[in-house]
C-alpha positions as CSV (number, residue, x, y, z in Angstrom):
1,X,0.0,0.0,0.0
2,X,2.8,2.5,1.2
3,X,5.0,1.6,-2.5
4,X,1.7,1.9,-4.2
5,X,0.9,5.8,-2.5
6,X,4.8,6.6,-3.2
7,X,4.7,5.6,-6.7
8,X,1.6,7.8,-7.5
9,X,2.9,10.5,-5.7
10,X,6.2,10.6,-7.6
11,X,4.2,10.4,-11.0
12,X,2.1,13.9,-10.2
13,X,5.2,15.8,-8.7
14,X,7.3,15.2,-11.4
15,X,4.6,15.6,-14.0
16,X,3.0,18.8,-13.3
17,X,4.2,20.8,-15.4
18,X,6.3,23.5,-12.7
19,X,8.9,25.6,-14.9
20,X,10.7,28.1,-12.8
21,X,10.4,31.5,-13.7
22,X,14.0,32.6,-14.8
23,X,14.6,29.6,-16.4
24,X,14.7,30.9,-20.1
25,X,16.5,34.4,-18.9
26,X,19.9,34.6,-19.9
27,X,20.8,37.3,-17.4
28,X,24.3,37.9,-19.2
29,X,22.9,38.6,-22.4
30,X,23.6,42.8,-21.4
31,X,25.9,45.5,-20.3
32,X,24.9,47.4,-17.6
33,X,26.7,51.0,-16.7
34,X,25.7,52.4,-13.6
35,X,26.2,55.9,-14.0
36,X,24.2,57.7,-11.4
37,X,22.9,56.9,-7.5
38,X,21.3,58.6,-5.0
39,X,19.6,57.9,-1.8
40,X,20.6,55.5,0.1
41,X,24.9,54.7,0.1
42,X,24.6,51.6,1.4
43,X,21.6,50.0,-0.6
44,X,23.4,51.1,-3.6
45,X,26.4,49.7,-3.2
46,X,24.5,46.2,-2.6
47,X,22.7,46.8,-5.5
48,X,25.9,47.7,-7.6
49,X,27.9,44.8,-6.4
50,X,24.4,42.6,-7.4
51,X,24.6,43.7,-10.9
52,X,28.2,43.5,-11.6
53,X,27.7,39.4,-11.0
54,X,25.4,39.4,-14.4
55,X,27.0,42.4,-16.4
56,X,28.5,40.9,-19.5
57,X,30.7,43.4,-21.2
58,X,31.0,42.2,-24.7
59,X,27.3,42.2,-25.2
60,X,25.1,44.2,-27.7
61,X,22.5,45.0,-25.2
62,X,23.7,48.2,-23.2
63,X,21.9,49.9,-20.5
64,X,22.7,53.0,-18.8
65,X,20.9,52.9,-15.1
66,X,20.2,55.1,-12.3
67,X,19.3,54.0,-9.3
68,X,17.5,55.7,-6.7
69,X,16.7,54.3,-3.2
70,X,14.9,54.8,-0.1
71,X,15.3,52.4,2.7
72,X,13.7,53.0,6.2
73,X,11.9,51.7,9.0
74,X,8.1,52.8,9.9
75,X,7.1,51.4,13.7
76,X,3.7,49.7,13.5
77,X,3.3,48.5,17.5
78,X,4.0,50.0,20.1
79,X,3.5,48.1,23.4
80,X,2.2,49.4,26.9
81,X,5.6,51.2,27.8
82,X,5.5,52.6,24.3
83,X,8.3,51.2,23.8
84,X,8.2,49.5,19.6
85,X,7.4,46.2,19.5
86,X,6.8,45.6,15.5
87,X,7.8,47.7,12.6
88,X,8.1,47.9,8.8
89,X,11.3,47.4,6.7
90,X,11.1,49.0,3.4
91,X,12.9,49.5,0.3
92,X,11.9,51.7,-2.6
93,X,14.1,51.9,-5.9
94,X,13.9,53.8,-9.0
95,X,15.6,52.5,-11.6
96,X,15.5,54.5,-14.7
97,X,17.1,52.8,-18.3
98,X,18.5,54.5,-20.9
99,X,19.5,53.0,-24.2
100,X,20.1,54.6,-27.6
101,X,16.3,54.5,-28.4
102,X,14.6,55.2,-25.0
103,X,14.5,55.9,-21.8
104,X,12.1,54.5,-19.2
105,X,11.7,54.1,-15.2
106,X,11.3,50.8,-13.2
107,X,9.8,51.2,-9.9
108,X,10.6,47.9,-7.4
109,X,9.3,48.1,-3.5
110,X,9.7,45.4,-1.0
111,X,8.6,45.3,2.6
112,X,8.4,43.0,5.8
113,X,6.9,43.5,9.5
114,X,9.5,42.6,11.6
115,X,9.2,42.1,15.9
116,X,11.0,44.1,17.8
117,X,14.2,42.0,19.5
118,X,15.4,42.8,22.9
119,X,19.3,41.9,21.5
120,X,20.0,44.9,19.7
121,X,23.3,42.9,17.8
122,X,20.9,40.0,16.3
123,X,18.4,42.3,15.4
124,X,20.9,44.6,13.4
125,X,22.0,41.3,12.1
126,X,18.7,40.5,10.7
127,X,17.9,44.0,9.6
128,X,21.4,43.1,7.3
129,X,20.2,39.6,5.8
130,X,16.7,41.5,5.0
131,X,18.8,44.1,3.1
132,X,20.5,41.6,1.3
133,X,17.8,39.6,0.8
134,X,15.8,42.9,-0.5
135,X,18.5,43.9,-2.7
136,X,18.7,40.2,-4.2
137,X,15.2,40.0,-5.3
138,X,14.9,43.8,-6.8
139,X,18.1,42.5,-9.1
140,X,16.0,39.9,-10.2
141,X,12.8,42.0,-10.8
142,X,15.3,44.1,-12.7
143,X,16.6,41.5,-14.7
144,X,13.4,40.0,-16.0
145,X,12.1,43.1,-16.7
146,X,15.4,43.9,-18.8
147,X,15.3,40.5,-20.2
148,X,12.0,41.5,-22.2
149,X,13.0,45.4,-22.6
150,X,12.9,45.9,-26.3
């Protein structure tokens, strides 16, 4: 009974058609030249060290980006003491592409509610891998979108 429920369970997970998103994106298939920033320092040197992994100099496709971020914190709770006990993490970028043709502006947010932690060293540790993590996933929204930027 138990090889019979395995064996039908293998057959619909590895036929269900699941395709991952950025499998068909060549992410080296441009040039990007970063040649303005503003907001903030930190965020875009993330984002800058991001985009220099995929930036493939020898391509045809060149973009010219500036990057504009805002990063903050908003509390949300605040407990008895008034002391915060839950607030937002937000980034906001602007990305604006220029090529020889056009030029256009890519807006990319991301945000998480986040408790408040008594250990002020792991939370500032945290805040950093949501950072990273933030900045990781805007590259990609950037990248797809440049992948099918005509």
């Amino acid at each position: 009974m138990k090889n019979n429920l395995l064996i039908i369970l293998l057959i619909f997970l590895t036929n269900c058609g699941y395709t991952p998103i950025y499998k068909n994106i060549n992410s080296s298939d441009f040039s990007i030249n970063i040649i303005d920033t503003g907001g903030n320092a930190e965020i875009n040197n993330l984002i800058k060290n991001e985009l220099e992994l995929d930036d493939n100099q020898e391509s045809k496709n060149k973009y010219d980006i500036s990057i504009d971020t805002n990063f903050g914190k908003k509390v949300i709770f605040k407990d008895t003491s008034g002391a915060t006990s839950d607030y937002q993490l937000f980034l906001e970028v602007a990305f604006t592409v220029t090529t020889k043709d056009k030029k256009d502006t890519f807006l990319f947010s991301e945000k998480l509610n986040v408790k408040n932690n008594s250990d002020s060293f792991n939370q500032k540790s945290y805040e950093e891998i949501i950072k990273r993590n933030f900045v990781s996933s805007i590259k990609e929204k950037l990248m797809l979108k440049l992948s099918n930027y005509k």
